[in-house]
N, C-alpha and C positions, 0 to 999 in steps of 0.2 A: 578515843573520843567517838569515831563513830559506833563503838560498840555501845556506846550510851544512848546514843538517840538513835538507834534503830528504832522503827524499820524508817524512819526516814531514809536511814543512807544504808545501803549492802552491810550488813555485819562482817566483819574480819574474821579471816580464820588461820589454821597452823598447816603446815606442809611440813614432811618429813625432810630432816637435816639432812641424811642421803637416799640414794636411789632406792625407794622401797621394794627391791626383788629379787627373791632367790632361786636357784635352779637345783633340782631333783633329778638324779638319773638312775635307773635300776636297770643293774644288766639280770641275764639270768641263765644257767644253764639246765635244759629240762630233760629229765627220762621220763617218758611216759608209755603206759598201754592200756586202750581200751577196746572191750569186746563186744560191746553192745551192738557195735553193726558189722562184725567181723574183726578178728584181731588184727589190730593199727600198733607197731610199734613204734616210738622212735626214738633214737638213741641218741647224747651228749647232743643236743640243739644248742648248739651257740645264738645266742638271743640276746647279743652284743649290738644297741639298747633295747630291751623291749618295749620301754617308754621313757621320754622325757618330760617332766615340770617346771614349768616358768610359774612360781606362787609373788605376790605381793604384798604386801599388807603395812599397814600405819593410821594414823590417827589423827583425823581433822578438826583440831580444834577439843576443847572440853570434853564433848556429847556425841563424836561422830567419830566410828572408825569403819577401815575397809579390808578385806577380802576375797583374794581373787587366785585363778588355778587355771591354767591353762596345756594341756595337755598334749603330748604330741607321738601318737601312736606307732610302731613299724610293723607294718603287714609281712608276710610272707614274700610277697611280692617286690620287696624293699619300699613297696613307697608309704605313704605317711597318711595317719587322720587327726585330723585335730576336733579337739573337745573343749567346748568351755565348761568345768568340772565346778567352779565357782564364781561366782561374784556377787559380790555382798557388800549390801551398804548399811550398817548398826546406827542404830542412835541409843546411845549409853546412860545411862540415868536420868535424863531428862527431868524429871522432877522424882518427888519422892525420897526415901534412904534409899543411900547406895547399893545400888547390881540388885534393886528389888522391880525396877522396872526399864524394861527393855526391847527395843523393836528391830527385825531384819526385815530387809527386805532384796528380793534379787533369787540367785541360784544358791544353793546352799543342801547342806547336810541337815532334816530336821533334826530339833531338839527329842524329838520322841523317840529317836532309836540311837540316843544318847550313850554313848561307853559301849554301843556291839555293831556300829554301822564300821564299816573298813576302814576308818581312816583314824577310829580310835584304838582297832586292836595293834597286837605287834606282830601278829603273824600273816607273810604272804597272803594269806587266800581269807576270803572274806567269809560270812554264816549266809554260803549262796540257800539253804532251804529256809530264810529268817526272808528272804530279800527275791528271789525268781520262781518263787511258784507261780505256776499260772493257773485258776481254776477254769479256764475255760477247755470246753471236751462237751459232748455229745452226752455224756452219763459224769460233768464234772469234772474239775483237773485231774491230768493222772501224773505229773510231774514240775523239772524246772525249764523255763524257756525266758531267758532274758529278755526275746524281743517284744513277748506279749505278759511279762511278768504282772501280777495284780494280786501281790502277798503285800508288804510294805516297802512302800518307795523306799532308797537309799539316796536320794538326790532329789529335791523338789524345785521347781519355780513358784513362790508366793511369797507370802507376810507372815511373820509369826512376832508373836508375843511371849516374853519370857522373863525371868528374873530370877532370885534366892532370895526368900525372906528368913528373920532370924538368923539368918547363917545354918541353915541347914537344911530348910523348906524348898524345893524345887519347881517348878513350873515351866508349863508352854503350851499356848494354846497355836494353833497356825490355821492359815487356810491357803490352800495352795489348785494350783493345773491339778486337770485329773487323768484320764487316758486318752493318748495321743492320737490322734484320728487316724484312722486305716482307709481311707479311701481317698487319700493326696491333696484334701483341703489344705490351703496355705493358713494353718492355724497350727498355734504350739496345744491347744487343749481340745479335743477334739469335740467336744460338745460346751455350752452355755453355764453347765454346774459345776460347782466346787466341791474339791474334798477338801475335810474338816479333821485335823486331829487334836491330841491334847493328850500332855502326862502330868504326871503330878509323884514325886519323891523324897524320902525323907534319910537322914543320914543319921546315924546313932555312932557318937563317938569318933577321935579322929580330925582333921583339919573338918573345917566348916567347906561349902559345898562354893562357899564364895572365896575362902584364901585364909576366913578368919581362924586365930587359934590360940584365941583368947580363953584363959584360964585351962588350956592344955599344954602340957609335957608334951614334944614329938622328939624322936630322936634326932640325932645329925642324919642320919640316913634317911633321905629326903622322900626315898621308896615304900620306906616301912612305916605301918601305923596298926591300928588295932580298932577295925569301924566296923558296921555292916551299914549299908542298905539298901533299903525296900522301894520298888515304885510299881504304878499301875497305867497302863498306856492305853491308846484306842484309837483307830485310824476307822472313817468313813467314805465312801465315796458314792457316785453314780457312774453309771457308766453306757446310758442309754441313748442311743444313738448310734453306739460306736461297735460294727458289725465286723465281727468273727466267723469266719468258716468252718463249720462242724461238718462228722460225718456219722451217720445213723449204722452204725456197725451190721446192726441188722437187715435192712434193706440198701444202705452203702446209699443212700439218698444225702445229698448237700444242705444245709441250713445253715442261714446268717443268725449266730448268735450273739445277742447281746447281755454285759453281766448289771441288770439293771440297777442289782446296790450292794455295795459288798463293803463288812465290816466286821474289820478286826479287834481283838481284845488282849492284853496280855499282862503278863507282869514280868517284872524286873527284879535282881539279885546279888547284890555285892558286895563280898564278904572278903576283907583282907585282916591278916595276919601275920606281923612282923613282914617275909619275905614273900609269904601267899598272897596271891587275890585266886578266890576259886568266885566266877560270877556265870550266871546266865537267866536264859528267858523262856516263858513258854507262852504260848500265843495260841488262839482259836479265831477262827474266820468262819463267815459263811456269804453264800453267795446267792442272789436270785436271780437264775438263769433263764432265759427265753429264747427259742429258738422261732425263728419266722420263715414260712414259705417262701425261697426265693424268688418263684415265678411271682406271686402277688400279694408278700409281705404281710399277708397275713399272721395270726398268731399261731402257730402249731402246737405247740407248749411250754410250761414253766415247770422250774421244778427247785427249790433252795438244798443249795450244796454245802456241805461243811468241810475243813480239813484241820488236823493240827499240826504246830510243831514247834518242838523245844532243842535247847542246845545248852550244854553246859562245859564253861572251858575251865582252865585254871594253868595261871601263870606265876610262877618260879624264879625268883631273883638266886644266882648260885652264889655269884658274886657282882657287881656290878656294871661289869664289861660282860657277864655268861648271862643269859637267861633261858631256861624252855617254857614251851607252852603245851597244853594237849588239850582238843577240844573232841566233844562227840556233839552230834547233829542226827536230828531225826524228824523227817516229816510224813504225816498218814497222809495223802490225798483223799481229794472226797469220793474217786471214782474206788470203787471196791471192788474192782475186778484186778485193779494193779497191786502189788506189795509197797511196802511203805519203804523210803530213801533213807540210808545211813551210811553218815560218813564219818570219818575218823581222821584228823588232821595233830602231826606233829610238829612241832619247829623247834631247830635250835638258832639263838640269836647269838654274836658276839661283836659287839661293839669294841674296835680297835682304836677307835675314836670316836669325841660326839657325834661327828658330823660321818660319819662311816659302819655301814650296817652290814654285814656276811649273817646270811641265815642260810641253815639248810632244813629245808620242811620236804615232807611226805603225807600226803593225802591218797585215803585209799575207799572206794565203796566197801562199806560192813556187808553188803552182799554176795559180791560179788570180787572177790581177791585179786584178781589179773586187770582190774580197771585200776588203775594205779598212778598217780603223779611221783618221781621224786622230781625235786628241784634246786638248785644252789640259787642263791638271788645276793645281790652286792647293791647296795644302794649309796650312793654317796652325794651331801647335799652343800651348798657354799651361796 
């Protein structure tokens, strides 16, 4: 009844029958060595946890559901950081045909780096040259740097827009925070503008991109199918205001740079076959960089930088509980005094149960041989 005469009276809604929340823990044991600033060995690291997951998730009613991730780090140190990785409030068809319109809003993974951001692939390590280039540098990025990365976000704060039309038609536009302030304002966005992205994807053959699979044959093996497809991506930003410390190689002079608008382009790739998915992406950015006198903030100059980089993996069902992956990664930076990044990432996965993951992967720099991860990694979730 009061769902009829809303809004006079609070509309009713649904709560989940039980506790909406699960927990994640991934141990890990790591060999690594790297030389880039002198050889660092280290050997069998017990990394008993390396992190733990408290996730949520359920459905409010008809039109409304939630997602949330809360993460809980161990330093070296033994002690602890915590993350909020997500939290997401949807509102699910609201009007319209079904999953053709749809809205997030909160902390989230965008839709635009849909099937290659980490938390859709299945191997340990992420496509870090898709996700921490940083092109800021004095002559341009010369690599990756998590804390000032400015390739494409892997985690956003904003609103996005999305849906599947047809059942095969993909979409999302979003607008989200853009680069986080460096100089300790009590602000999550470190200046007044927004960045803007948007994809758009099409799926040929295969389940529908929304669940539909109507008028197709799939097999019982719920893994295998025979599809491909296609999408095209594009992330924009500004980032003016927000000052970075360069150094002029040649007279070793300090400059606050800012990357006043950097925008990316790419496209998308996803081709499965029976036990195959071989998929990946390639992307171009460019950046307009300005470096300003520090003593009196003047302009010193600009200059627009570009970088690329593509990555292609392909993954391997052996048998259900087996899977391998093998990915190659490559990014040119824009600064052209440095060589370009290539890595090579294996894993093997074996699922002893659903809820229990054993992989062992190896990541290795294409450059440079002795920079080298192995890792054993055990996940198990309830």
């Amino acid at each position: 009844s009061y769902k009829k005469i809303w809004p006079k009276m609070v509309a009713p809604s649904d709560l989940p029958g039980f506790a909406p929340f699960a927990l994640n823990t991934k141990m890990g044991v790591v060999y690594s060595s790297d030389v880039s600033s002198g050889k660092v060995v280290v050997n069998n690291d017990f990394q008993f946890p390396q992190e733990v997951n408290i996730f949520t998730a359920g459905t409010l009613g008809e039109h409304f559901s939630f997602f949330g991730e809360l993460t809980f780090g161990q330093e070296t140190d033994g002690s602890v950081t915590t993350e909020i990785e997500h939290a997401q409030l949807h509102i699910n068809s609201p009007f319209g045909p079904e999953h053709a319109v749809n809205f997030k809003i909160g902390k989230f993974a965008p839709d635009v780096t849909d099937g290659f951001q980490e938390m859709w692939l299945m191997t340990d390590n992420g496509v870090d040259t898709m996700f921490t280039y940083s092109p800021i540098g004095f002559q341009g990025g010369t690599g990756l740097a998590e804390d000032v990365g400015i390739s494409i976000p892997a985690m956003v704060q904003g609103v996005e827009f999305y849906g599947v039309a047809s059942h095969r038609l993909f979409y999302t536009v979003g607008i989200t925070n853009g680069l986080p302030p460096t100089n300790g304002a009590g602000t999550v966005d470190g200046n007044s503008r927004k960045d803007v992205y948007a994809r758009l994807d099409y799926k040929f053959g295969g389940m529908g991109l929304d669940g539909d699979t109507t008028g197709k044959k799939l097999p019982p093996e719920n893994w295998r199918e025979n599809s491909f497809r296609v999408g095209v991506l594009g992330y924009s930003g500004d980032g003016r205001g927000i000052d970075f410390v360069v150094t002029d190689p040649n007279t070793l002079t300090d400059y606050n740079q800012q990357d006043r608008r950097f925008d990316r382009a790419g496209a998308y790739v996803s081709w499965y076959f029976k036990d195959l998915n071989v998929f990946g992406v390639v992307m171009h950015g460019s950046d307009k960089l300005q470096n300003f006198d520090q003593g009196t903030g003047a302009l010193f100059n600009e200059s627009t930088r570009s970088f690329d980089a593509w990555f292609a993996q392909a993954d391997y069902v052996i048998r259900p509980p087996f899977q391998v992956s093998f990915r190659y990664e490559n990014l040119s930076p824009a600064d052209s005094t440095v060589d370009s990044i290539r890595f090579y990432n294996a894993n093997f996965s074996f699922l002893s149960r659903a809820n229990i993951k054993t992989m062992l992967e190896y990541r290795r720099d294409a450059r440079e041989s002795e920079n080298y991860t192995v890792a054993g990694v055990m996940r198990f979730a309830y």
